[in-house]
C-alpha positions in Angstrom: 31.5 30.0 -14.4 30.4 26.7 -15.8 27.1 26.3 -16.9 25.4 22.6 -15.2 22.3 20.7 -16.8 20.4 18.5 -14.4 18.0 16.3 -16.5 15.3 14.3 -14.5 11.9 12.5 -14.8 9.6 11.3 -12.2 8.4 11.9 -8.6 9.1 14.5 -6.1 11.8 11.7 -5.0 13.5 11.7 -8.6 13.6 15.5 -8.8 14.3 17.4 -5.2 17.8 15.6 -4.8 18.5 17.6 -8.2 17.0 20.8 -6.8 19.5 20.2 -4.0 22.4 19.5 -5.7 21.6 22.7 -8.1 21.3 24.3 -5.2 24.6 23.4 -3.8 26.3 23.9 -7.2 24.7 27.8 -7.6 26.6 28.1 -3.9 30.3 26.8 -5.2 29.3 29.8 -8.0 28.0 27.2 -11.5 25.6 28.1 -13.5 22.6 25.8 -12.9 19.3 24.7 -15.4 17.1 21.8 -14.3 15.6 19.9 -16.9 12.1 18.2 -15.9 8.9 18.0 -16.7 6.8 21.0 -16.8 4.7 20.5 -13.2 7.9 20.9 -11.1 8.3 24.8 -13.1 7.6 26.5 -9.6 9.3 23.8 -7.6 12.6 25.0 -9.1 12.3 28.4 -10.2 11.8 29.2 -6.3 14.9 28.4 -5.8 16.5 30.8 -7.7 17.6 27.9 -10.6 17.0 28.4 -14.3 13.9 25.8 -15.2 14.0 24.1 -18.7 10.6 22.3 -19.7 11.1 18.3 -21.0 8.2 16.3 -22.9 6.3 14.2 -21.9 4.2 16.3 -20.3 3.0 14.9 -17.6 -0.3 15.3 -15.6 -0.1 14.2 -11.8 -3.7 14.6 -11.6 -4.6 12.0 -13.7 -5.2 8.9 -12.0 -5.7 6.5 -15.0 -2.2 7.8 -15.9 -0.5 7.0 -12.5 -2.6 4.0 -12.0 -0.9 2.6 -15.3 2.8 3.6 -13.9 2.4 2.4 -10.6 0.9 -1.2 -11.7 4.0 -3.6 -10.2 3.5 -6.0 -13.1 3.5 -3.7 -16.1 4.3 -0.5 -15.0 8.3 -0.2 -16.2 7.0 -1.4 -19.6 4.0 1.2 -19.5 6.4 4.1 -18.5 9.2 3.6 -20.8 6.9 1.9 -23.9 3.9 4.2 -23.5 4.9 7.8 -21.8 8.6 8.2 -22.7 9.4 6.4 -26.0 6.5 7.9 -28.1 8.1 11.7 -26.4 12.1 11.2 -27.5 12.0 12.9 -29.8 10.6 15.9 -28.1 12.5 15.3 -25.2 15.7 15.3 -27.1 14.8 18.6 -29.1 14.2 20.0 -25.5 17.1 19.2 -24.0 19.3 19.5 -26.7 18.5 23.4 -26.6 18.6 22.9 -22.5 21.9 22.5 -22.6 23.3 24.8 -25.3 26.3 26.4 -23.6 26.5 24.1 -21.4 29.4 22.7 -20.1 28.6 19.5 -18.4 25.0 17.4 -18.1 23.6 15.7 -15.0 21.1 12.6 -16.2 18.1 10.2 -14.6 18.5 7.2 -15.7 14.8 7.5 -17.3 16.0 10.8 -18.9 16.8 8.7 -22.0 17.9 11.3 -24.2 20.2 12.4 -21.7 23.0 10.3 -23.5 22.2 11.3 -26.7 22.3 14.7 -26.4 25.4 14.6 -24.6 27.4 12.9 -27.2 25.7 14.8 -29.8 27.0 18.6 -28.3 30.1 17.2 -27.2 30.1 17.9 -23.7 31.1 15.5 -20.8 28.0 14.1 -18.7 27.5 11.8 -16.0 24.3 9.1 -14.6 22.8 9.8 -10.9 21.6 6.9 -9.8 19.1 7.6 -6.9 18.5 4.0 -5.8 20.7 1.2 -5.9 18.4 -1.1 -7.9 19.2 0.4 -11.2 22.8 -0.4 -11.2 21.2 -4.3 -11.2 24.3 -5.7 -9.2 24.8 -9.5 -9.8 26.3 -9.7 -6.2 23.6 -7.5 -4.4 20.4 -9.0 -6.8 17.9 -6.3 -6.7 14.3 -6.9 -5.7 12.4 -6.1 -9.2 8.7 -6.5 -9.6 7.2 -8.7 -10.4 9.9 -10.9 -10.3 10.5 -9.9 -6.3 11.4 -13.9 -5.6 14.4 -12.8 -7.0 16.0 -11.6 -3.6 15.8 -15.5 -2.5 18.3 -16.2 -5.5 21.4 -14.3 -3.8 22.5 -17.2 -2.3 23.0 -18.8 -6.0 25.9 -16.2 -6.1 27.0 -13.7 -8.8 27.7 -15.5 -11.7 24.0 -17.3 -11.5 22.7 -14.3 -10.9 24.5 -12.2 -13.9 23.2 -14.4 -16.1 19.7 -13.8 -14.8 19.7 -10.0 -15.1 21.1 -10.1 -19.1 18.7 -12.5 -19.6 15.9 -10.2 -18.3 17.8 -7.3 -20.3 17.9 -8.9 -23.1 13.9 -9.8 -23.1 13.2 -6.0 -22.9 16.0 -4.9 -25.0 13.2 -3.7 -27.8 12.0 -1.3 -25.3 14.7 0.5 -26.2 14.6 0.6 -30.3 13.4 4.2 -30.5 16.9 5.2 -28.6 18.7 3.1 -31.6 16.3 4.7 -34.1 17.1 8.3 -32.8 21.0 7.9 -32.9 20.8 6.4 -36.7 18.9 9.7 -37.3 21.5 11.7 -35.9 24.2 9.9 -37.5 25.9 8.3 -34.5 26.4 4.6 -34.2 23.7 2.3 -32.2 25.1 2.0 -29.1 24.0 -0.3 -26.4 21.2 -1.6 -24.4 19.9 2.2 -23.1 17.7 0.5 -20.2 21.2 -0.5 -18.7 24.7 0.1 -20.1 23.8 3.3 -22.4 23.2 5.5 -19.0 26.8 4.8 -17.5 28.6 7.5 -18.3 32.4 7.1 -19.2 33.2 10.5 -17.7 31.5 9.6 -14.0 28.3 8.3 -12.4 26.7 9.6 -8.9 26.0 6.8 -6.5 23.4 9.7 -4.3 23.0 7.1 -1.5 25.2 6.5 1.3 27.5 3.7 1.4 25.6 2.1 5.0 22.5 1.8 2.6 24.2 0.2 -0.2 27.8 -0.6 0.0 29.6 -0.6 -3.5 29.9 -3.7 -5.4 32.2 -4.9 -7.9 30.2 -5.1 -10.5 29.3 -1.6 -10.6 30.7 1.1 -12.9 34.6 1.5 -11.5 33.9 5.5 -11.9 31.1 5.5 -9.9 31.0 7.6 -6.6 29.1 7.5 -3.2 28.0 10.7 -1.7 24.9 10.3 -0.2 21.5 11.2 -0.3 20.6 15.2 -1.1 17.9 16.3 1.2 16.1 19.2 -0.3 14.5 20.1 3.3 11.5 21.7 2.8 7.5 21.0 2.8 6.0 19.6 -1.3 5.3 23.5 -1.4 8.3 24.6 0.1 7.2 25.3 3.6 8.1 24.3 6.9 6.4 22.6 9.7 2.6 24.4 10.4 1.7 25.2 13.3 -1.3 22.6 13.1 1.2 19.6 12.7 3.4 21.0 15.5 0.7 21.2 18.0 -0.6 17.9 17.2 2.9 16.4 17.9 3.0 18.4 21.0 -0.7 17.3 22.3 0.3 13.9 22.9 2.4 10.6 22.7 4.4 10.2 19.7 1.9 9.1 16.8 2.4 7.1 14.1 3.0 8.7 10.6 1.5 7.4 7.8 2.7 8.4 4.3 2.6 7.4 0.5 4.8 9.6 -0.8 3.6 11.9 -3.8 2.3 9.1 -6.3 1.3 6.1 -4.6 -1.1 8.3 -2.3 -2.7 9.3 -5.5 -3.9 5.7 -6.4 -3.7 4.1 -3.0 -7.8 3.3 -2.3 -9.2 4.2 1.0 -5.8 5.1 1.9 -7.0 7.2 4.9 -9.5 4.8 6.0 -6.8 1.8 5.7 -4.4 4.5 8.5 -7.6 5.0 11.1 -8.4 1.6 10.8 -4.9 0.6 11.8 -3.9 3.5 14.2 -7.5 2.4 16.0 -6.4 -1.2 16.3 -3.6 -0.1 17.6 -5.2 2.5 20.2 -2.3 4.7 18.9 -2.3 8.1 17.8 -1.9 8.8 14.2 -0.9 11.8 11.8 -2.0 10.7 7.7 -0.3 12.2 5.4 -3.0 11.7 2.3 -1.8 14.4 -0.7 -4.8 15.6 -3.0 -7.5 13.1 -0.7 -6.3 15.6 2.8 -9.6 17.8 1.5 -11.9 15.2 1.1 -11.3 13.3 4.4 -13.8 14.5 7.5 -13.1 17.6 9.3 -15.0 16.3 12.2 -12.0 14.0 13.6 -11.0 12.3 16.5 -8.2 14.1 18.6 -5.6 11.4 18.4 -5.9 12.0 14.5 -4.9 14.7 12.1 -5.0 14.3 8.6 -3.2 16.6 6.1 -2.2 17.1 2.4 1.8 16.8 3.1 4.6 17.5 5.7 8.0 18.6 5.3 9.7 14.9 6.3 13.0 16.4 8.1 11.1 18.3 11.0 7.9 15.6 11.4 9.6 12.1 11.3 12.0 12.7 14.0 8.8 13.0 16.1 7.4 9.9 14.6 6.6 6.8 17.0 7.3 5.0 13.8 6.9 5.7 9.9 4.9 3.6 7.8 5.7 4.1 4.1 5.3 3.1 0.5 8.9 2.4 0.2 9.8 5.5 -2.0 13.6 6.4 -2.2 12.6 9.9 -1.3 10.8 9.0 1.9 12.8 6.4 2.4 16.1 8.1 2.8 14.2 10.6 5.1 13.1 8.2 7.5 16.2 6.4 7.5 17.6 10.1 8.8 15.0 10.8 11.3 16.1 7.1 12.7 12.5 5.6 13.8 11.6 2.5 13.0 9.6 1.8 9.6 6.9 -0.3 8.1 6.8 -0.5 4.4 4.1 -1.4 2.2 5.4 -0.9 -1.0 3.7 -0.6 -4.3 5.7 -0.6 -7.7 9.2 -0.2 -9.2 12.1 0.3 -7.0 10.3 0.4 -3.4 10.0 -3.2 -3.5 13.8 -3.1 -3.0 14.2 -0.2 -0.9 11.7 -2.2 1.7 14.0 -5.3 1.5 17.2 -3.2 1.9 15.2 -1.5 5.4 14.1 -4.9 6.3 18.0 -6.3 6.2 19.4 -3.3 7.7 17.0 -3.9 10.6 15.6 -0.9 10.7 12.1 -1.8 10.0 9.6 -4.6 8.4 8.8 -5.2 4.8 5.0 -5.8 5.0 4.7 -7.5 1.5 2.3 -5.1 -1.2 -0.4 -2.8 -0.9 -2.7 -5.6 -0.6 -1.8 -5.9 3.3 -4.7 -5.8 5.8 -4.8 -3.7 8.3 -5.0 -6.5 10.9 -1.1 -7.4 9.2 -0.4 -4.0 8.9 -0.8 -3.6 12.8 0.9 -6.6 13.7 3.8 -5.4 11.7 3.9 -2.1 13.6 4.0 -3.8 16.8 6.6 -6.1 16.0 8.6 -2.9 15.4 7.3 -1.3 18.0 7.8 -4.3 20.6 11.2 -4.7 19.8 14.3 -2.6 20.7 16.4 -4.1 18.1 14.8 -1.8 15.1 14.7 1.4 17.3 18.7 0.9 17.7 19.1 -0.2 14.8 17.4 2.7 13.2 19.5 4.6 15.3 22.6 3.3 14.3 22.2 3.6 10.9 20.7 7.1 11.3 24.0 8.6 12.4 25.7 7.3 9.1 23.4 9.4 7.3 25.4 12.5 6.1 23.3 15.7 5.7 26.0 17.2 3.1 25.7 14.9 0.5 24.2 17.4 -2.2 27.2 19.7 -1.7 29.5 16.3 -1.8 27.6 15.9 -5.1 27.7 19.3 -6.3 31.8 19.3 -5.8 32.2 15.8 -7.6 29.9 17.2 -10.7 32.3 20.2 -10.8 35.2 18.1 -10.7 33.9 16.1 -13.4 33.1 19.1 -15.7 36.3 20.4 -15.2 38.4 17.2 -15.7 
């Protein structure tokens, strides 16, 4: 039975699609660890996987912390400068003894001892790349903040554009001296850029998004394979659909959803506010998903609202008039599922992208940053709203979405390990 490591940093959106394809891969009979950070312990040990704690240590609860990360102008730098490169060390003694006996190791691309490690047990390991703006495609430019202008330079074509990525590479390449300091220590040559070419595995990478979301490019790794996004369908806590949230859905019309995710909702001000506000102008009703803030909001509410800490995506968004969203792979990929029109209002790092890869698709409207008003927050909703074109169109790409993709995953990793 081969033993797999899944090594992952981040959100609940970075680390569930692992949980599911662990999941999958304890069900085809492997051996399964998952290598995070030490707040997702309980998250994986419930389902029946073997949990390995990584530094940093990490402390969702502090909002000085997130507010740094989530910052759209310096909050790559502040991540990989600040949280991760002072911890490599520690995250490479972790998961160097993660994945003794193993026989094969899953990595996040900000799992930057993943590599390392890898090459230093001599075991075959391979890159999942949960959003298509990390492979940095010259012919499908991502949208990177701050620099989100960038998606009006496609038309310049790929060899502009190529140019333009290395030369952002190559301005953050010092991020990235620690990596280069850690392999001299170990002995093993320098190696390359590890914010880019370092995390693309020669044995394999995982594209775990479906092909209708981001259609292979040519510039991407040629061992690179599609399967999907792995939907790990279950509440933040593992439940289901209450019976509060199901009554509410059955009490009326369709409401809106409103939803951050689990780490913009934790910096977002007046969040909750921001979602009556809009909901009201729209005389619509309105389910707000607000995390941590769900026990500070008002008990005494109207009817046509219900406010609560989280919702398990798969059953509620279905049932969704529309979905309005920070742009979060994770949430993204579920509303793209439950095919209802979105709204996206994204905040830092990749969503910037996901909410211009929605807006082309057609299935819902970019709304520009956090900084949106709720006046041009409701006018977005009832352009979506207003118009078939994004219901069908949500639709349409809805029934490309495959609900296997975790075991497709699972089966690929196993045929890598055993190559």
């Amino acid at each position: 039975m081969p033993r797999i490591v899944l090594s992952t940093f981040g959100s609940y959106g970075d680390v569930n699609p692992y949980i599911a394809i662990g999941i999958a891969l304890r069900s085809l009979g492997a051996g399964v660890c998952v290598a995070t950070t030490e707040i997702y312990r309980d998250d994986v040990l419930r389902h029946g996987l073997e949990f390995a704690p990584i530094r940093p240590t990490i402390d969702s609860e502090d909002v000085e912390l997130v507010n740094k990360v989530m910052n759209p102008w310096t909050g790559a730098e502040f991540m990989i400068r600040k949280l991760f490169m002072p911890a490599l060390r520690d995250s490479y003694d972790d998961l160097f003894r993660a994945c003794d006996q193993a026989d094969f190791l899953l990595s996040h691309v900000l799992s930057l001892a993943g590599p390392v490690v890898a090459e230093q047990r001599d075991i075959p390991w391979a890159t999942a790349f949960l959003q298509p703006m990390v492979l940095f495609s010259a012919y499908d430019v991502p949208v990177i903040p701050p620099l989100t202008a960038m998606r009006y330079l496609r038309c310049l074509g790929p060899r502009f554009n190529r140019a333009l990525i290395r030369l952002l590479f190559a301005t953050s390449a010092h991020w990235g001296r620690p990596v280069h300091t850690l392999r001299s220590d170990l002995g093993l040559p320098a190696g390359s850029n590890p914010l880019i070419e370092a995390y693309r595995s020669p044995f394999g990478n995982l594209a775990l998004f479906p092909e209708v979301y981001a259609a292979p490019q040519p510039d991407w790794p040629t061992n690179t394979a599609c399967c999907g996004f792995p939907f790990l369908d279950e509440d933040l806590g593992g439940g289901r659909l209450s019976k509060e949230v199901d009554d509410f859905f059955n009490s009326g019309p369709p409401p809106l959803i409103f939803t951050l995710g689990s780490a913009a909702v934790r910096v977002a001000r007046n969040f909750v506010g921001h979602a009556r506000t809009t909901a009201q102008h729209l005389n619509m009703r309105a389910l707000i998903v607000a995390g941590p803030k769900a026990s500070d909001c008002d008990a005494d509410l109207a009817e046509d609202v219900l406010i609560i800490s989280s919702i398990p995506y798969f059953e509620a968004f279905p049932k969704a008039n529309a979905i309005v969203h920070s742009g979060g792979i994770g949430t993204t990929a579920h509303a793209l599922r439950a095919g209802v029109p979105q709204v996206i209002v994204p905040f830092s790092h990749d969503q910037f992208d996901n909410a211009d890869r929605i807006a082309r698709l057609g299935c819902g409207i970019d709304a520009g940053n956090r900084r949106v008003s709720s006046v041009q927050l409701s006018k977005a909703i009832r352009t979506v709203l207003a118009d078939p074109r994004y219901a069908s169109l949500a639709g349409h790409v809805a029934r490309q979405i495959r609900t296997d993709a975790a075991d497709q995953a699972a089966r690929t990793v196993l045929k890598m390990a055993n190559a």
